[in-house]
DRENSE-184379 format. One record per residue (C-alpha): x, y, z; residue number from 1; residue in one letter. Coordinates in pm, whole numbers, plus 50000, padded with zeros to 5 digits. Last residue first. Example, Ala and Ser with C-alpha at 12.3 -4.5 7.8 and 13.67 -1.06 7.14 Angstrom:
BEGIN
[pt [51367,49894,50714],2,'S']
[pt [51230,49550,50780],1,'A']
// end
This chain:
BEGIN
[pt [93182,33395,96128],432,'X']
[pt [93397,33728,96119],431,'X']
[pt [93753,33707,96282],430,'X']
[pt [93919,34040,96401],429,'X']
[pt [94250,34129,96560],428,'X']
[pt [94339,34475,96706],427,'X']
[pt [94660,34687,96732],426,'X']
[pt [94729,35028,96809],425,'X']
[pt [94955,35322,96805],424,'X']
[pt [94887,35633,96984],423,'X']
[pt [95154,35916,96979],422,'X']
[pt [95136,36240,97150],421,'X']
[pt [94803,36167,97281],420,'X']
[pt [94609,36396,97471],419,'X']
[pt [94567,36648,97170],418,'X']
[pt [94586,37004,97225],417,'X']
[pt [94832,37022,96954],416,'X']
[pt [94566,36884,96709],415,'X']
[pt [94343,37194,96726],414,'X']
[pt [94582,37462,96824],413,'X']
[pt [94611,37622,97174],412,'X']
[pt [94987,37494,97195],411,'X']
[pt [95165,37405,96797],410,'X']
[pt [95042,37129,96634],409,'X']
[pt [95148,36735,96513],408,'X']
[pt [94888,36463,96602],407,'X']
[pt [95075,36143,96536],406,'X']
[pt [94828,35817,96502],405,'X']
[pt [94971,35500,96421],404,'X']
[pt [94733,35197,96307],403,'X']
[pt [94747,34822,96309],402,'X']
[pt [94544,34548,96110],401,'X']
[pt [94506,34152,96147],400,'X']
[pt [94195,34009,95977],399,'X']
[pt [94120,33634,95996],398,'X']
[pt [93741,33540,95773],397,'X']
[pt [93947,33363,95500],396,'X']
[pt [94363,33360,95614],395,'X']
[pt [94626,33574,95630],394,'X']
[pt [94394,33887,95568],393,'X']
[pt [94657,34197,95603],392,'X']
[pt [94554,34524,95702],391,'X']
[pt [94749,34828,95751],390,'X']
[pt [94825,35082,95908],389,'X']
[pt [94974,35497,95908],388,'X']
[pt [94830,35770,96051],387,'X']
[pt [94897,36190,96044],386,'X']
[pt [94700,36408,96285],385,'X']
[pt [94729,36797,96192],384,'X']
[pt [94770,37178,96308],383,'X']
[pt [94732,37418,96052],382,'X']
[pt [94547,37687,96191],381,'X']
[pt [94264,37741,95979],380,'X']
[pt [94294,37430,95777],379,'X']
[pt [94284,37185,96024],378,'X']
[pt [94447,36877,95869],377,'X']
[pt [94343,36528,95883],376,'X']
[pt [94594,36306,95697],375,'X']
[pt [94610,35950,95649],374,'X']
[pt [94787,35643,95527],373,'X']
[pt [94752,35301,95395],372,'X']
[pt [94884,34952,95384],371,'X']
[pt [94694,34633,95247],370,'X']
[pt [94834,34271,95261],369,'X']
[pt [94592,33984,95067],368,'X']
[pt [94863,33841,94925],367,'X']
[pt [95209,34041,94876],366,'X']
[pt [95249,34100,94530],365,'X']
[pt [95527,34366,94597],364,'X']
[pt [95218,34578,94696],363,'X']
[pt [94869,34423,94781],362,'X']
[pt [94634,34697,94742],361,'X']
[pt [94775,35030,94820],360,'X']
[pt [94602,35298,95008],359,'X']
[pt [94620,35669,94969],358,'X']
[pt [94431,35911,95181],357,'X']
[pt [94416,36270,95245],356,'X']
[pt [94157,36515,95460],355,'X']
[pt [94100,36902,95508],354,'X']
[pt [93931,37062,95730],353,'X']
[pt [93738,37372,95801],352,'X']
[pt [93543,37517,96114],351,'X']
[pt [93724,37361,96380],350,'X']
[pt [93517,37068,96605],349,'X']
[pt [93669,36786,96494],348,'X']
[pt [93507,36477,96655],347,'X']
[pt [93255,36658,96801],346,'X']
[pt [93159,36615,97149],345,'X']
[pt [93454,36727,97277],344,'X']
[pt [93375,37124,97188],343,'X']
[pt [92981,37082,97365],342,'X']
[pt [93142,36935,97633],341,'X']
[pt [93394,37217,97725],340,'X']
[pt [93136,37365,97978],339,'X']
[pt [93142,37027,98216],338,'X']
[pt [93486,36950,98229],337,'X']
[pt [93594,37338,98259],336,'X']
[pt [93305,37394,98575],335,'X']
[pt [93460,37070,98739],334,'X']
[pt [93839,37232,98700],333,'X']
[pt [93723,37488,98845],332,'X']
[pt [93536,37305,99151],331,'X']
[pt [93868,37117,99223],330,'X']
[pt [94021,37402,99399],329,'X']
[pt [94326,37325,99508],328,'X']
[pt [94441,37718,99516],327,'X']
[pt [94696,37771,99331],326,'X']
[pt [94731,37441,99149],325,'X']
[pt [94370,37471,99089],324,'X']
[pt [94403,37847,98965],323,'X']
[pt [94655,37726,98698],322,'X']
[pt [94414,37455,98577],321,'X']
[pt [94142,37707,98534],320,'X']
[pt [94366,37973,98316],319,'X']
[pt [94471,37662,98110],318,'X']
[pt [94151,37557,98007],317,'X']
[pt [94042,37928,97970],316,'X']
[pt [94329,37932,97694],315,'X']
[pt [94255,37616,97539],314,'X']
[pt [93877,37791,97472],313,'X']
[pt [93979,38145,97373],312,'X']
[pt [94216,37993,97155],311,'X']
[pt [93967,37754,96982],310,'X']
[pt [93723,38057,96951],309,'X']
[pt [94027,38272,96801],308,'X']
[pt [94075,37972,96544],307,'X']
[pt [93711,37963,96423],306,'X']
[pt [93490,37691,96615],305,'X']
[pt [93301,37443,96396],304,'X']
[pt [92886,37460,96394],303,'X']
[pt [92906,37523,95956],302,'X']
[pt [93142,37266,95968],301,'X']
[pt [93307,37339,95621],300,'X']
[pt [93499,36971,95491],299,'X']
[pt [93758,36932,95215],298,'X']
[pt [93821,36587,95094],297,'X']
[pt [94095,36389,94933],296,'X']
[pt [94074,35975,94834],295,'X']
[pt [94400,35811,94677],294,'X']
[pt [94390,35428,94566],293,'X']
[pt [94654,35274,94450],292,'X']
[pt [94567,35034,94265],291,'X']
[pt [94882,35028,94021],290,'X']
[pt [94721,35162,93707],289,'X']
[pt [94604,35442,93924],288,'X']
[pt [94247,35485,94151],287,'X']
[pt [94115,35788,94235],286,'X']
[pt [93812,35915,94450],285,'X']
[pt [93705,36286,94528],284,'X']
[pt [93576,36537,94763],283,'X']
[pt [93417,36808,94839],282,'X']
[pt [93180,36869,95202],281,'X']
[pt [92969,37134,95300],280,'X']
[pt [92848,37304,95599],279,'X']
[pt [92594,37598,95653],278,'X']
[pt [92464,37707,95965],277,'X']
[pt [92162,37905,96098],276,'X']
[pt [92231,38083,96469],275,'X']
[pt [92156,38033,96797],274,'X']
[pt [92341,38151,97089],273,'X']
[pt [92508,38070,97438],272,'X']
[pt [92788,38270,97562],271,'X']
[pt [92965,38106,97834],270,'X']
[pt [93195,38345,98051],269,'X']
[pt [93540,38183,98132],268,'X']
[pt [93729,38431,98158],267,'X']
[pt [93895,38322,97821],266,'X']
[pt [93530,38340,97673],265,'X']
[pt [93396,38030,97625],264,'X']
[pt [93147,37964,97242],263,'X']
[pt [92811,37800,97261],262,'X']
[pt [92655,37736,96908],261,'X']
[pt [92208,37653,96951],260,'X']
[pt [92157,37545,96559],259,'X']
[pt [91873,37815,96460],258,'X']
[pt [91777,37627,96083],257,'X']
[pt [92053,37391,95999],256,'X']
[pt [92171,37366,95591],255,'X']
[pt [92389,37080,95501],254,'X']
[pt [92573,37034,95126],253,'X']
[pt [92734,36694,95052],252,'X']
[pt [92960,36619,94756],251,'X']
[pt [93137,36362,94579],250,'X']
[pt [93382,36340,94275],249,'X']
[pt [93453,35938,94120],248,'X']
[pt [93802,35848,93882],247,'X']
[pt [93873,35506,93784],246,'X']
[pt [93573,35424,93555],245,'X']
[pt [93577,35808,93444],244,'X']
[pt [93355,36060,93593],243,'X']
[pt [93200,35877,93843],242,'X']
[pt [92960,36083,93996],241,'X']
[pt [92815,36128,94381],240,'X']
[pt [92603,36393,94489],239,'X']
[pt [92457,36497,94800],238,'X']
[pt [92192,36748,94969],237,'X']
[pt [92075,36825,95332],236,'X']
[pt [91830,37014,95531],235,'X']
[pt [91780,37085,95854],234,'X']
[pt [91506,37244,96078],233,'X']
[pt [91696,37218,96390],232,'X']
[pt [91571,36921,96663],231,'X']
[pt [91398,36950,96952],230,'X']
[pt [91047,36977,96852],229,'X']
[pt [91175,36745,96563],228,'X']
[pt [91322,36808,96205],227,'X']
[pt [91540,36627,95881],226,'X']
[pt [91511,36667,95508],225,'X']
[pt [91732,36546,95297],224,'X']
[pt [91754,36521,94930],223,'X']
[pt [92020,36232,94738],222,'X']
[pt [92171,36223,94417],221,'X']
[pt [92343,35976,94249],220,'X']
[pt [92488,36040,93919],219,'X']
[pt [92463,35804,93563],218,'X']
[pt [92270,36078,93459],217,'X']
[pt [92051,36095,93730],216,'X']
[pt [92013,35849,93975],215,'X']
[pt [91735,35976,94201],214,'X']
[pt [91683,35934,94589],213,'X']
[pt [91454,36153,94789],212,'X']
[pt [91516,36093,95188],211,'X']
[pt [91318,36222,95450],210,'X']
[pt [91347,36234,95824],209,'X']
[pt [91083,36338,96117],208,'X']
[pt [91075,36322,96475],207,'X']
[pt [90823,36266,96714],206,'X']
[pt [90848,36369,97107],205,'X']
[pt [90702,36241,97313],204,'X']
[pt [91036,36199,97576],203,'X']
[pt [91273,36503,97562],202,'X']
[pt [91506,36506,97246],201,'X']
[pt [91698,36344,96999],200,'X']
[pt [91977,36188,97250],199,'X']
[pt [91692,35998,97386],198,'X']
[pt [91662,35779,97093],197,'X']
[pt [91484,35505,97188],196,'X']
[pt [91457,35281,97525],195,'X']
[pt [91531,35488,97857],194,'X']
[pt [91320,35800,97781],193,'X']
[pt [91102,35708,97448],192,'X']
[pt [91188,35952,97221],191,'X']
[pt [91041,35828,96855],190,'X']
[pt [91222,35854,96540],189,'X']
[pt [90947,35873,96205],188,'X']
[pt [91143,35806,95902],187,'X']
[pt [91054,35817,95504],186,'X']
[pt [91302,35707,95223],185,'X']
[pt [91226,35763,94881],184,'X']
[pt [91358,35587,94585],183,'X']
[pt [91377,35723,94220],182,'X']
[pt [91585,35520,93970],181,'X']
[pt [91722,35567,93580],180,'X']
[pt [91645,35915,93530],179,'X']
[pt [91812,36013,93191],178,'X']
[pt [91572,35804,92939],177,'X']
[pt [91549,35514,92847],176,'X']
[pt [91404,35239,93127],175,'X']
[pt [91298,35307,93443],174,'X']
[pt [91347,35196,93825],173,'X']
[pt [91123,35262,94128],172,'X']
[pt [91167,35225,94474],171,'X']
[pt [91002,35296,94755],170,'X']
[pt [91142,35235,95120],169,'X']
[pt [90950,35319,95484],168,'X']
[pt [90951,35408,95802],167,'X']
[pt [90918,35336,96168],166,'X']
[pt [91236,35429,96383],165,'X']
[pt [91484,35349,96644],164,'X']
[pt [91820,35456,96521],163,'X']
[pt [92141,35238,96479],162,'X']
[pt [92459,35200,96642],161,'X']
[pt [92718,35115,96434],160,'X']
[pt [92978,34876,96271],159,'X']
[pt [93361,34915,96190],158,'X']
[pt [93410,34740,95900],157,'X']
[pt [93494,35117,95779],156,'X']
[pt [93802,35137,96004],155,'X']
[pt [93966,35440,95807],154,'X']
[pt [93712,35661,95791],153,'X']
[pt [93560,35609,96162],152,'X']
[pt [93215,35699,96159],151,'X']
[pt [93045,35952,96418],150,'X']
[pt [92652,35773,96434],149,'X']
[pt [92456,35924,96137],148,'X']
[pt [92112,36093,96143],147,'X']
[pt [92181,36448,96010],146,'X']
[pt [92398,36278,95719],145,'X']
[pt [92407,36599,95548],144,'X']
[pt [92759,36679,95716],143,'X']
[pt [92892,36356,95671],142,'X']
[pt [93261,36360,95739],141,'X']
[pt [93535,36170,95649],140,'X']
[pt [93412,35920,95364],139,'X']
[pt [93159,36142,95235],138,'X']
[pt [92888,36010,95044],137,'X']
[pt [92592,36060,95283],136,'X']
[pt [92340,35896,95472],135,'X']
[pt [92411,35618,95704],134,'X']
[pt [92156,35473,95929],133,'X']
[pt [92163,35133,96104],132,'X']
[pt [91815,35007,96249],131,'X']
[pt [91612,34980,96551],130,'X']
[pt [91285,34887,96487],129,'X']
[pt [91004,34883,96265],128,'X']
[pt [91065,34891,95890],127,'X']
[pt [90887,34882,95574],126,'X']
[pt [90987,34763,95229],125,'X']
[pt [90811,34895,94904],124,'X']
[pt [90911,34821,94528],123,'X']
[pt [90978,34433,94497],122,'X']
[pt [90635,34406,94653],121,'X']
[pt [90507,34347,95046],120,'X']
[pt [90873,34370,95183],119,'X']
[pt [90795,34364,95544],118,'X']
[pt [91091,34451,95776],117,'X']
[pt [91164,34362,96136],116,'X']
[pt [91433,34520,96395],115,'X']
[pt [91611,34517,96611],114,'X']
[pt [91991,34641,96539],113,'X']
[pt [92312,34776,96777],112,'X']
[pt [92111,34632,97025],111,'X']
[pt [92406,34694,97313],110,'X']
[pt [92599,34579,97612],109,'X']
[pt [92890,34738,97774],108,'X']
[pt [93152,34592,98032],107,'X']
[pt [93362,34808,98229],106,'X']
[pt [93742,34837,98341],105,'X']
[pt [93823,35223,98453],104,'X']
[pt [94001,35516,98422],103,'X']
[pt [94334,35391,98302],102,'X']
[pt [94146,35148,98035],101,'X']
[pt [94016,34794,98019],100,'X']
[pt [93679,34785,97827],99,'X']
[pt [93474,34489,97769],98,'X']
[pt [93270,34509,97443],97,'X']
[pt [92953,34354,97376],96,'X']
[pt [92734,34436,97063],95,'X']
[pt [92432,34264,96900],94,'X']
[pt [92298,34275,96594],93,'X']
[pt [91946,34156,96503],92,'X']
[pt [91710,34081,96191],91,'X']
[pt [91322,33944,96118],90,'X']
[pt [91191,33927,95759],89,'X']
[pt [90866,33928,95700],88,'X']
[pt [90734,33859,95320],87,'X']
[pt [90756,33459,95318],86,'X']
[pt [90919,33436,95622],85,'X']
[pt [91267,33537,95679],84,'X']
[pt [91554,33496,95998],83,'X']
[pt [91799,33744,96049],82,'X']
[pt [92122,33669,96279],81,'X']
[pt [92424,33885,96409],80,'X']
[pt [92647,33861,96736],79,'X']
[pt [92881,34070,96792],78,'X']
[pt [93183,34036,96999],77,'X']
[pt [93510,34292,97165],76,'X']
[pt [93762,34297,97374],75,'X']
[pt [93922,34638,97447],74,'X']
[pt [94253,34634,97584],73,'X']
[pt [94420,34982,97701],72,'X']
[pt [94736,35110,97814],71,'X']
[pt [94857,35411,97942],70,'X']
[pt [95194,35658,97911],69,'X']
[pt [95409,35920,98075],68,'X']
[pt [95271,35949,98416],67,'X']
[pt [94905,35851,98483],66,'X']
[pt [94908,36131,98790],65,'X']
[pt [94549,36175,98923],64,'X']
[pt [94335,36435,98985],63,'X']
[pt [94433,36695,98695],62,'X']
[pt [94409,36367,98456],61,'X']
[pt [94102,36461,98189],60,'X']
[pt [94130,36809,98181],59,'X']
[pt [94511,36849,98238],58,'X']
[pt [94551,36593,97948],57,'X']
[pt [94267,36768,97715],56,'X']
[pt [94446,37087,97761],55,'X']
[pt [94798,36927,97674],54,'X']
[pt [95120,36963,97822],53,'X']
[pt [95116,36592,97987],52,'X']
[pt [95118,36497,97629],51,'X']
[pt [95040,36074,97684],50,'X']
[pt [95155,35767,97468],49,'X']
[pt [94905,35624,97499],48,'X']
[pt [94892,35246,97388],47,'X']
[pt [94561,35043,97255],46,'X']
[pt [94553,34676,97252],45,'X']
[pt [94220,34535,97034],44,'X']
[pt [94076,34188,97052],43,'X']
[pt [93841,34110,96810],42,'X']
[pt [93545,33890,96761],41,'X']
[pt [93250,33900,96457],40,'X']
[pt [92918,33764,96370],39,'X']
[pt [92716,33553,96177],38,'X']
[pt [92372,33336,96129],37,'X']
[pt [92163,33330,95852],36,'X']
[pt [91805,33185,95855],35,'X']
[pt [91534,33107,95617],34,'X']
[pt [91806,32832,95410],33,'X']
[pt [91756,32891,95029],32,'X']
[pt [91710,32576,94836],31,'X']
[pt [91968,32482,94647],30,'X']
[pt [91893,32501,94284],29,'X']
[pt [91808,32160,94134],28,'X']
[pt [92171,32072,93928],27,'X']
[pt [92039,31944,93565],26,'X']
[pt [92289,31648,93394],25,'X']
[pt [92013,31400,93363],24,'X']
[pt [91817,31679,93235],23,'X']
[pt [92028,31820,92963],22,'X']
[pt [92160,31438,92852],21,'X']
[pt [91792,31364,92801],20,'X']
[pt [91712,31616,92599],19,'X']
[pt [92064,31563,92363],18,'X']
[pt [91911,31158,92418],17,'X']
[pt [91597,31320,92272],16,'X']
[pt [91753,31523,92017],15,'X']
[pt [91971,31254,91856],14,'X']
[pt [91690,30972,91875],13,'X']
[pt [91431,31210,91662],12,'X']
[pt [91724,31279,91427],11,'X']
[pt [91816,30894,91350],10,'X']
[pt [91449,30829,91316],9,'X']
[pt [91428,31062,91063],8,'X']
[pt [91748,30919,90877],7,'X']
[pt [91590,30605,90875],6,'X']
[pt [91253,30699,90759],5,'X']
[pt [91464,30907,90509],4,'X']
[pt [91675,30603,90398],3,'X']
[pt [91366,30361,90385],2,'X']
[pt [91195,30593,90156],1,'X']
// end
């Protein structure tokens, strides 16, 4: 009896100094702070190496005489911040860059985010403010990404502007079954003139955007719907799917309802229509043994030019400019500036495209060192830009990267036209 009494006891102390040990030993969880704080600097020297053959040189320079080359500094900071209570939570980026270019030296200051959000259950979060949109799986191009600010690919820290809206997030996720997650995303974008998104339309208007999410069979999918009074009835559709854990295929499909197109005549004569458009967007995602990773997209703009537009349009440029020297009429050159906007607004404004890029992580076991390369290539008449950079991280939160651009094209093509004969640049970045 004595024995078993002892041997009970024996026990009983065991477990509660094995209790004891677990709570003596017990780290309380940090308590979360209601505020974060961050941001990011960078200095970035651009040099031109100029085409003084090109449309877009004669266009942009026919008053003044650069000469062979130009330089440009761009400093830049952002400031970020969020603060939550409870349910609210309260965020803000802001942007100021200081320009230093031929043309001019300017400061520029922006609310590249303002904006609140309520999260009243796991499932719903609503928004006021101004806030960053980016719909889409492309990496190039985002041709059902109505919404987006242009993107640069191959800078994706890059950060930008966002939209003012009011909307909302649902999400719901299930168990068994092939439909893992539904989410729907619901914006209303104001014009206010001088405040919120003017570049949408005249100011009262309303404008709409919708955006069905479903994961499907391990696939994302994604419906868009976009319209306003001065907006085209558009809608958009994307996929993204891993097919093996190395290997991903995207897609984006864009329809426009009555998308106003204005194509120049080499006279000069501005024809102004509207028609419905169709883009789309292919692409794919691999990654080798190695990691290297290789990324290849083909791209429809629906709104692109066809190569006989393009040489209708470089050759009216050219007609103008010869008339100035002629005659010193600066009011031609004026009337090109102002009718070749709706070209120069898009990035790539041809009707198909292809793009290539392979990027190596860390070769010859260098730390934290990152090179890549590019290709854009206009597919119609073959003209393309080439790049080369890298990144290397020396040190936590210090980025250094550089970038060569080449465009390579015969005259009157897309990347032939090009300012820039060569463009290399370097920038510095340290986040906080």
């Amino acid at each position: 009896m004595r024995s078993r009494a002892c041997l009970l006891m024996a026990i009983v102390l065991s477990a509660a100094m094995v209790n004891a040990g677990e709570y003596d030993f017990t780290i309380p969880e940090a308590e979360k702070k209601p505020y974060e704080l961050g941001g990011r600097l960078e200095t970035r020297y651009i040099y031109h190496r100029l085409d003084e053959d090109s449309a877009r040189y004669r266009l942009n320079y026919y008053r003044d005489n650069p000469g062979d080359d130009t330089h440009e500094w761009r400093e830049l900071a952002e400031f970020s911040g969020s603060y939550q209570i409870g349910i609210l939570q309260a965020n803000l980026l802001t942007h100021h860059e200081y320009a230093a270019t031929y043309a001019e030296d300017e400061w520029t200051h922006d609310i590249y985010e303002g904006y609140v959000s309520l999260t009243p259950t796991a499932h719903l979060t609503i928004d006021a403010g101004k806030k960053r949109i980016l719909w889409g799986q492309g990496y190039a191009w985002n041709p059902a990404g109505f919404l987006n600010r242009l993107k640069d690919p191959d800078d994706p820290a890059l950060n930008l502007e966002g939209r003012t809206v009011l909307g909302l997030d649902m999400i719901k996720s299930f168990s068994g079954g092939y439909l893992s997650n539904i989410g729907l995303t619901a914006l209303l974008l104001p014009v206010v003139d001088d405040w919120a998104n003017e570049e949408l339309g005249e100011n009262g208007d309303l404008n709409v955007a919708l955006k069905l999410y479903l994961l499907w069979h391990d696939t994302d999918l994604d419906f868009i719907y976009f319209n306003g009074p001065q907006q085209p009835c558009s809608f958009g559709f994307d996929f993204a799917k891993n097919l093996a854990e190395n290997f991903e295929v995207h897609g984006e499909l864009a329809f426009q309802e009555d998308v106003p197109h204005t194509t120049i005549h080499t006279s000069g004569n501005i024809r102004q229509t509207e028609e419905d458009q169709v883009s789309c967007l292919l692409g794919l995602r691999y990654l080798n043994a190695m990691d290297t990773t290789f990324i290849a997209e083909y791209y429809h703009n629906g709104g692109g030019y066809s190569r006989d537009e393009m040489e209708d349009f470089f050759t009216y440029q050219q007609t103008a400019f010869d008339q100035w020297q002629a005659t010193g009429n600066a009011l031609l050159m004026q009337q090109a500036n102002r009718v070749s906007k709706p070209y120069y607004s898009q990035r790539h404004f041809g009707e198909d495209y292809g793009y290539f890029k392979v990027s190596q992580k860390e070769p010859f076991d260098i730390l934290y060192f990152n090179p890549w390369a590019t290709a854009i290539v206009n597919l119609q008449d073959f003209s393309f830009n080439v790049q080369a950079g890298m990144t290397w991280t020396p040190m936590t939160n210090l980025e250094l990267n550089f970038r060569i651009s080449i465009p390579v094209g015969a005259s009157k093509t897309d990347f032939g036209e090009k300012p820039d004969a060569l463009r290399p640049e370097i920038w510095i970045r340290y986040y906080f």
